[in-house]
Structure formats: C-alpha cells, structure tokens
C-alpha positions as CSV (number, residue, x, y, z in Angstrom):
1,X,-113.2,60.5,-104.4
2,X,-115.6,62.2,-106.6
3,X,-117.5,60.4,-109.3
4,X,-116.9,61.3,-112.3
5,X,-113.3,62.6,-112.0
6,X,-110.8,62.1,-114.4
7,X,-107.8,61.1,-113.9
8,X,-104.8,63.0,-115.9
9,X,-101.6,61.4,-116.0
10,X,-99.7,64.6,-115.0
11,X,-100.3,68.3,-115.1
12,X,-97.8,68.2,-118.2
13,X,-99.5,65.4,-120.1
14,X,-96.8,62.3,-119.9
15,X,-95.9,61.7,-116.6
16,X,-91.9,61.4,-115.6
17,X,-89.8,58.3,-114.9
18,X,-89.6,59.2,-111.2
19,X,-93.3,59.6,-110.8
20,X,-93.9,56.7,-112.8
21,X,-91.5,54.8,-110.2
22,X,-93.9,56.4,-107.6
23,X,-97.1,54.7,-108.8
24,X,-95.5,51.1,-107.6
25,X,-94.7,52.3,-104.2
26,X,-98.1,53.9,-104.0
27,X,-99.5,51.0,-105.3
28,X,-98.5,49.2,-101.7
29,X,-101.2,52.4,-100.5
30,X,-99.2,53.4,-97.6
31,X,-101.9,55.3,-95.9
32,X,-103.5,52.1,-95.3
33,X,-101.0,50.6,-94.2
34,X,-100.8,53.0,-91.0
35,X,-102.7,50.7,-89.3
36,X,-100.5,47.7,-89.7
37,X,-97.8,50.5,-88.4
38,X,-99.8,51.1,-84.9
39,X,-101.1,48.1,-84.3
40,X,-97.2,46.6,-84.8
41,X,-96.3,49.2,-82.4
42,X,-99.2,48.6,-79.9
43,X,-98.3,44.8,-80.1
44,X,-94.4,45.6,-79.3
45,X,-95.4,48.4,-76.2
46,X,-97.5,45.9,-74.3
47,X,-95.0,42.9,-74.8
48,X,-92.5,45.4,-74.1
49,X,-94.4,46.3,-70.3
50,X,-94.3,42.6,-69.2
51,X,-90.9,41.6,-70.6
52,X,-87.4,41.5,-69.3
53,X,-85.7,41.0,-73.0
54,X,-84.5,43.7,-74.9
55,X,-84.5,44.2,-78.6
56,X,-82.0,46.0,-80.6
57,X,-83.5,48.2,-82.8
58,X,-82.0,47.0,-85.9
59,X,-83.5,43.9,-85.2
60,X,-86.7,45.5,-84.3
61,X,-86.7,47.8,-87.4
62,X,-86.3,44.8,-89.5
63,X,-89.3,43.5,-88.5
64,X,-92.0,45.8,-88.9
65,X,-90.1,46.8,-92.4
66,X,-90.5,42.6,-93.3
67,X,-94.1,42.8,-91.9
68,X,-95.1,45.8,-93.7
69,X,-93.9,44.7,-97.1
70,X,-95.9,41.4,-96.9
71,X,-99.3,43.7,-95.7
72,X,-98.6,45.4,-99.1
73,X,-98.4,42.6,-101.3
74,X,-101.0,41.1,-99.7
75,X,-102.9,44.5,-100.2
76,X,-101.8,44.4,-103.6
77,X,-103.5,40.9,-104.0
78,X,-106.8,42.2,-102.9
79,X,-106.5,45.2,-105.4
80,X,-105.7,42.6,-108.2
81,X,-109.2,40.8,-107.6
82,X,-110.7,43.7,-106.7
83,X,-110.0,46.3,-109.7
84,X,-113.9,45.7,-111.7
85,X,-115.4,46.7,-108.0
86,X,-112.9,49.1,-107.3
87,X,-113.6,50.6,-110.8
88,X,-117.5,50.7,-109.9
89,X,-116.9,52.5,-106.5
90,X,-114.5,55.3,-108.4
91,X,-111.5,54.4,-106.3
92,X,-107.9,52.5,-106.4
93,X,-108.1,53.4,-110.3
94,X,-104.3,52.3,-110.4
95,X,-105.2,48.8,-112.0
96,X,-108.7,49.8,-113.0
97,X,-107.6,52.2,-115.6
98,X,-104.2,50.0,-116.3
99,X,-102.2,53.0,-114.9
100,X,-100.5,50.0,-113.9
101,X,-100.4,46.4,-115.1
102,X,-101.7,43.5,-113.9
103,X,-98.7,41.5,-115.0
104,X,-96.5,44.5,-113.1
105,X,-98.6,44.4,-110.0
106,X,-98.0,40.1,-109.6
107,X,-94.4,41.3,-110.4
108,X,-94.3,43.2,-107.7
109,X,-96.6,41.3,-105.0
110,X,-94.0,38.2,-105.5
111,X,-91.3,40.3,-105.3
112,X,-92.2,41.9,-101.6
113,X,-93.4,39.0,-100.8
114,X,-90.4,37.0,-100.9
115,X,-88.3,40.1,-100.0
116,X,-90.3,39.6,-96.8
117,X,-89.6,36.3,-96.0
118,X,-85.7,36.6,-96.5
119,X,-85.7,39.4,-94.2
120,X,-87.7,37.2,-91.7
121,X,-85.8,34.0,-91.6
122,X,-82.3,35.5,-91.9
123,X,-82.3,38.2,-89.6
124,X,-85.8,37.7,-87.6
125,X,-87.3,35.2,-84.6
126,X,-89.3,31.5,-86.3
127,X,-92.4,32.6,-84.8
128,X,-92.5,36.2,-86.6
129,X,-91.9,34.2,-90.1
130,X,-94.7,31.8,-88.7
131,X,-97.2,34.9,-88.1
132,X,-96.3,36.3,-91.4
133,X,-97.0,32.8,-93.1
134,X,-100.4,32.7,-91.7
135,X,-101.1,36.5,-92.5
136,X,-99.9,35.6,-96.7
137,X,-102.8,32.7,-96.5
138,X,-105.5,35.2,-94.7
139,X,-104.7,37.6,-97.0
140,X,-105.3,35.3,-100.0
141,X,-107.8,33.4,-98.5
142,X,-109.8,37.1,-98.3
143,X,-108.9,38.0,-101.8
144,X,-108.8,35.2,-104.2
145,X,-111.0,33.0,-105.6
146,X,-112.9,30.8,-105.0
147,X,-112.8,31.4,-101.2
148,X,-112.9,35.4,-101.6
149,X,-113.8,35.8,-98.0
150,X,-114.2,39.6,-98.7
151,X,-117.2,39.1,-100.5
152,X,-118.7,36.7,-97.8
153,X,-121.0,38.8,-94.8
154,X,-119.3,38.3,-91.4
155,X,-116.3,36.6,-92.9
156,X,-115.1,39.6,-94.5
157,X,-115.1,41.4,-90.7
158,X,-113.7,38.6,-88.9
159,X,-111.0,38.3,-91.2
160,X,-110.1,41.7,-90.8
161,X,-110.0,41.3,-87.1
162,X,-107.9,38.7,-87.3
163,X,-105.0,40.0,-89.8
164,X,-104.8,43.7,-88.2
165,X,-106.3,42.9,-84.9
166,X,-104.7,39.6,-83.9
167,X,-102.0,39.1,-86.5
168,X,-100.6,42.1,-86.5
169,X,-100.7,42.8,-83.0
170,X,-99.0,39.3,-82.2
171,X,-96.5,40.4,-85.1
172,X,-95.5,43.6,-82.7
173,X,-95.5,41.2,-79.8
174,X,-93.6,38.5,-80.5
175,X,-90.5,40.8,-81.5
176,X,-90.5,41.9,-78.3
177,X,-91.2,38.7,-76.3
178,X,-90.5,34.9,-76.6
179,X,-93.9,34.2,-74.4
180,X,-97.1,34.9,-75.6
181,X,-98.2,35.3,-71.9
182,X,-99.9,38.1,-70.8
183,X,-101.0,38.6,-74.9
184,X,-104.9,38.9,-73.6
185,X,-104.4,42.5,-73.0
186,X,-104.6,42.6,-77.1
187,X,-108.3,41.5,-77.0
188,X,-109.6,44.5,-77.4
189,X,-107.9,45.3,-80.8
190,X,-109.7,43.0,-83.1
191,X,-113.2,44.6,-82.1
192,X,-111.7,47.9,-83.0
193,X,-110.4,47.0,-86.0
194,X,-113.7,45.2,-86.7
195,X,-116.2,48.0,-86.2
196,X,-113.6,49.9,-88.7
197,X,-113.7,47.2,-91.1
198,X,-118.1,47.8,-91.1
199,X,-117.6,51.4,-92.3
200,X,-115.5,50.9,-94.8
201,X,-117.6,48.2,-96.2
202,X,-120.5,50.5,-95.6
203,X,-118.5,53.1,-98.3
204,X,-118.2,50.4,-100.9
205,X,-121.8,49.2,-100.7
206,X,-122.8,50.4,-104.5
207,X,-119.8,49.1,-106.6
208,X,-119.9,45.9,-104.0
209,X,-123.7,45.0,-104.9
210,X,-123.4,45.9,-108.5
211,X,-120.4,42.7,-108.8
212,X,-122.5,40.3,-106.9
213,X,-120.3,40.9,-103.7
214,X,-122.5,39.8,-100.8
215,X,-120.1,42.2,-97.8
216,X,-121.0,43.2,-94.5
217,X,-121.9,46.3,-96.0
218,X,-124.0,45.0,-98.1
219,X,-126.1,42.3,-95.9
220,X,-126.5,45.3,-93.0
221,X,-127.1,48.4,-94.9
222,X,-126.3,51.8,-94.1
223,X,-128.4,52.1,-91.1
224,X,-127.5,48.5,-89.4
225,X,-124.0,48.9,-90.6
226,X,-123.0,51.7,-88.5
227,X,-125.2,50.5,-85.1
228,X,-123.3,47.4,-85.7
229,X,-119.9,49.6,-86.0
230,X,-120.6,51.5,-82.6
231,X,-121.6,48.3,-81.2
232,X,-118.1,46.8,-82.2
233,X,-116.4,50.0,-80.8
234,X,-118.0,50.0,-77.7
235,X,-117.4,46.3,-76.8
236,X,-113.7,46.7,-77.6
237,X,-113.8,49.4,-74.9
238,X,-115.6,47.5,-72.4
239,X,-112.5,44.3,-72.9
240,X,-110.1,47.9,-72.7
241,X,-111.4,48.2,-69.4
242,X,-111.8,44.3,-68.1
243,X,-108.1,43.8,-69.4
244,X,-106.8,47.2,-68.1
245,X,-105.7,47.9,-71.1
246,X,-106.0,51.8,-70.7
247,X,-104.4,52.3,-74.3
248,X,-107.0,50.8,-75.9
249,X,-110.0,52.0,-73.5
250,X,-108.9,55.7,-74.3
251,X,-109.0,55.4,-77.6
252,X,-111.9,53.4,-78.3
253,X,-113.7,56.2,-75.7
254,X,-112.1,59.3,-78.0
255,X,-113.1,57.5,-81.2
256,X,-116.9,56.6,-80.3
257,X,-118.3,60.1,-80.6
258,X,-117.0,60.2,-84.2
259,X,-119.2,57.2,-84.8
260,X,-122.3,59.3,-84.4
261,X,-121.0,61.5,-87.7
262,X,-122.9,59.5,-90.1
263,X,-126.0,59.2,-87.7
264,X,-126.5,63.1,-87.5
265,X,-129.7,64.1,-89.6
266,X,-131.0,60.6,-87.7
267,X,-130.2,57.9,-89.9
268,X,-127.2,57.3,-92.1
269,X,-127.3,59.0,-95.7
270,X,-125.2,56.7,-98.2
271,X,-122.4,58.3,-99.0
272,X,-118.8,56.5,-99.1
273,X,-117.0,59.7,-97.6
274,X,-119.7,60.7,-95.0
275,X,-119.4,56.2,-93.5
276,X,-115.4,56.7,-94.1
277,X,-115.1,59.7,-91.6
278,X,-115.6,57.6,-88.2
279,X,-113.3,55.7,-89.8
280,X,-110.6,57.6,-90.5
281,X,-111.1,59.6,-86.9
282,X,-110.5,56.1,-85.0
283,X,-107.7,55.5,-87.1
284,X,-106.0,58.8,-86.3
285,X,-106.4,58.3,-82.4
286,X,-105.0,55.1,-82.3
287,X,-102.3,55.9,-84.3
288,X,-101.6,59.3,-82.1
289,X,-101.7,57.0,-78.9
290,X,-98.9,54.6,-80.8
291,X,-96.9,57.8,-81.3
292,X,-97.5,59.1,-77.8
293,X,-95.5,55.7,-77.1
294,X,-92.9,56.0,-79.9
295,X,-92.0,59.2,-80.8
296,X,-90.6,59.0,-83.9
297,X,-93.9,57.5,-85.2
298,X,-96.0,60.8,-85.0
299,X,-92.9,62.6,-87.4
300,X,-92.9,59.9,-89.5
301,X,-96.7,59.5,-89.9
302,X,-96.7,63.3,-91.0
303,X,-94.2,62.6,-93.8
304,X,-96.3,59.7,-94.8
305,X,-99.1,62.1,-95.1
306,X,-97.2,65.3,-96.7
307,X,-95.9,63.0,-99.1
308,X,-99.0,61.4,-100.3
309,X,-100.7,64.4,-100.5
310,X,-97.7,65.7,-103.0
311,X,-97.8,62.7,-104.7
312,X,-101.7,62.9,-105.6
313,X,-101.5,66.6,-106.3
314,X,-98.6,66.3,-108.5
315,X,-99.5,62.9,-110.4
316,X,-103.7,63.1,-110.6
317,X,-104.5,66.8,-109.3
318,X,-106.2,65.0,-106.5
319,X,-106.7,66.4,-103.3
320,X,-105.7,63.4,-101.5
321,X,-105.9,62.4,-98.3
322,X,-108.9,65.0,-97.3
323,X,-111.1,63.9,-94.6
C-alpha cells in the first residue's frame, strides 16, 4: 500500500452494519490464508496417491474449514502484537487505526479458536486435533511475547516453514491417511514456503527496524535477502526432484524466474511491493497447481479474490489485491 494513504471509512462517510460485519471476517485476511488452502490440499493429494482409504467429503470439508479457522486466529494473534509495526510499514491498519478493537479481535481469536477445536474432536481424526494443537503454540510462540520468534533472524523463517510447510501439509495428509508413510515427498514444501517467508520479511524491513525487530529481513538486507530467497527456492526444487515429487518440482521451476524481479536494475531497490511480487507469483503457481488437482479450488480462489477486491474498493477505496 501507498504511504501516506488515508483510509476513509466508506465512500458515504459512516460505514454500514453489513460492512462493518465484514471487517471481522477480513480481519482473519483471507488472502493469506490461500496458502494454508493449497498447502492443505497438496498435503491431502499426495496422501491421497499412496492410500487405499477414502474420505467422505463432509468429513474432509470439515477439516480444512477447522484448520483454517485456527490459521486465522492464529493470524489474528500475530496482528494483535504486531499492530505498532504494522502501523510503521503502512499496512494491516485494521487494529492500527482501531478500525477494530483489540478487545474485539481477542473476542474473536478465542472464539475461532475454540470453534476449531469442537469441530476437530467431534467430527475429525485425534491426530488432526494434535496437528492443530501444536500449530495454536507455533503460532503463539511466533507472535507473543517474550518468545516473539517473529522478531528473532532465522527463527522467524523456520517457523514459517514449519506451520505452512510441515504443519499444514501434514494437516492435508493426515485426513487423508492414518500412516504418515510415504510423507517425505512433502519435503520440499517447507523450503518453498521459506524462501517466501524472506521476501516478505524483506517488505517489512523499515517498520521492522524502526520497533527494534531483529527479522530475517532485517539481519540480510535487501540484497542477501533475496539471494537467500532464490537459494531457498531452488533447493526445494532440487528435494522436488530427489523425492519425485513433480508437483512441487514444477512449481518451484515456474516460480524461480519471478525471483529475479527484484534483482533487475542489478541489485534489489527497497521497496515492500517490488520484494512482495516473487512472492505473490510463487504463491499463485502453487495455488494453480492445487486447483489443477481440485477443481473447485481455482473457482473458489477467484471469488476469494473478486470479493476482496469489492470489499477494499467499497470500504477504504483501495485497490486491493494489485500485484
């Protein structure tokens, strides 16, 4: 987003109930939680290849639902801790200009939170409530003090690798299959996810640094940051290829060029949009490989992104999502 923007509350002035409403499912930032969404789905395909059980797709629809409404509380969590950063680097301004609470947003992280959990234990498999239970303490662990792994160089990455890359994956998985055999074809995911994680702690370096938040981003700088990020990308294609996990080993091979986008006039200019473009690319392939796989994902991701782009339009005159 632009610096300096303000942020109207509606075209009219006073915003209406129903948008109002909006702002709390917005709040969960479903555009970031696409990857949760494909990595689920990746999870499920490949447990899916080497299984003979069958899932019903109630059953399966009630987990990635469960799944997705933990990701955004936990998301919610890190916005909580994050709103004086957040404010610095002009973006999430939802709790950063009290559009929303803070009281409403712990309202509404306990709330999905535990909606999450009855949906796991009454109607999902033990080891999908165990996966989410260790996802809630990663997600804390990276957002609240005094660990606050997110401001903690390498940390921050690896925990990202671990909730979307592993934990999410393994999520997908294990509603699919009761064996975790076979699971190494996954490998290559974390490095993905981890070389997506650099860039977007490569956008957030300015707001990061001025709060004392010693990120990735921060500890590499723009130039190492995004060497580091193609480095990440290309090992997770290399595991793509020892695991034969073609999926992954076109994606990450589609998604490397965009890489070189912020290296064009030779070495990285800062700016937050020009490191979140690679970014955003990667994200886009591996999501249109997920949808290749399930076809109702693809439609569905396009309503995701209609919608949003209503929403911002109609609530803050934003033009938002724009790559």
């Amino acid at each position: 987003m632009d610096q300096g923007i303000e942020y109207p509350d509606s075209p009219e002035g006073r915003p209406s109930r129903f948008l109002r409403c909006l702002d709390y499912i917005f709040l969960l930032r479903p555009l970031v939680l696409v990857p949760v969404w494909t990595f689920f789905l990746l999870g499920a395909w490949h447990a899916d290849s080497g299984s003979s059980e069958t899932v019903g797709t109630s059953r399966f629809l009630s987990g990635i639902i469960a799944f997705s409404l933990l990701i955004g509380a936990v998301y919610i969590i890190n916005q909580i801790s994050d709103r004086v950063s957040d404010l610095d680097n002009n973006k999430l301004f939802f709790l950063p200009r009290a559009i929303i609470t803070v009281k409403s947003a712990w309202v509404e992280a306990v709330f999905l939170i535990l909606s999450a959990f009855a949906i796991s234990i009454i109607c999902l498999p033990g080891r999908l409530t165990l996966i989410m239970l260790v996802s809630l303490a990663l997600g804390i662990l990276y957002s609240v003090e005094p660990v606050r792994l997110k401001k903690r160089a390498v940390l921050d990455v690896l925990s990202n690798a671990m909730g979307i890359g592993v934990l999410n994956t393994l999520a997908g998985w294990v509603m699919v299959s009761g064996s975790i055999s076979g699971s190494m074809i996954l490998l290559p995911y974390p490095f993905a996810v981890a070389s997506v994680h650099v860039l977007t702690a490569l956008a957030d370096i300015e707001g990061d640094r001025k709060n004392s938040l010693h990120t990735s981003g921060v500890a590499l700088g723009p130039v190492k940051g995004v060497f580091v990020s193609i480095i990440l990308m290309a090992v997770a294609g290399a595991l793509a290829a020892f695991t034969e996990n073609r999926l992954a080993f076109f994606a990450c091979i589609l998604s490397l060029p965009a890489f070189i986008f912020p290296l064009r006039s030779g070495s990285p200019s800062f700016s937050g949009s020009r490191m979140l473009v690679p970014a955003k690319i990667s994200t886009l392939i591996f999501s249109v490989v997920a949808g290749f796989l399930f076809r109702l994902y693809l439609p569905f991701l396009v309503i995701v992104i209609i919608g949003t782009k209503a929403y911002y339009k109609r609530r803050f005159r934003l033009d938002y999502p724009s790559l």
